[in-house]
N, C-alpha and C positions, 0 to 999 in steps of 0.2 A: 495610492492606496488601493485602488480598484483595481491596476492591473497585478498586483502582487494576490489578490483573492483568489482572481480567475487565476493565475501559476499554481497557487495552493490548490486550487480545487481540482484545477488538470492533473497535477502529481496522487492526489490522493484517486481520482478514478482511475489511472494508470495501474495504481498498485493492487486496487480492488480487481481490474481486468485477470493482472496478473496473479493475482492468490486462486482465481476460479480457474485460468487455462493450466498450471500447478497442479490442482488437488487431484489427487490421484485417484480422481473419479475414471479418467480419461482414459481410450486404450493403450497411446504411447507413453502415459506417465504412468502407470499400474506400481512399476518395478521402482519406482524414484522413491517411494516411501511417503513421507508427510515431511522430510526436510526442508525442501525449495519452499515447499508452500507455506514454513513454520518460519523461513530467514523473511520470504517476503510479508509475512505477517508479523513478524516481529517489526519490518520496516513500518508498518502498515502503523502500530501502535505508538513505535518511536517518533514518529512523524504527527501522529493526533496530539502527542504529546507536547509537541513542540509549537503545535498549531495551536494549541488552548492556550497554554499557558505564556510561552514568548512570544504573543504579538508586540510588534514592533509601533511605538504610537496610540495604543492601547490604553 
């Protein structure tokens, strides 16, 4: 059960990395829009979602 926490909790900063190095604050992602950063934040929420509510053992 412990190491499946720490897997969840590495996926979910993973995603977070990647919503911020996305947001087209940046100078090479300007032209990208808010899409990348809107799929990986949708990941972002799909994933909490599935972290609340179907723990496994819970």
């Amino acid at each position: 059960m412990h190491n499946g926490l720490i897997m969840d909790l590495a996926i979910l900063l993973l995603l977070i990395i990647l919503i911020a190095a996305l947001l087209p604050v940046w100078p090479y992602s300007k032209k990208w829009g808010y899409r990348p950063s809107g799929a990986v934040g949708a990941l972002l929420v799909i994933l909490l979602f599935l972290f609340v509510f179907f723990r496994p053992g819970a």
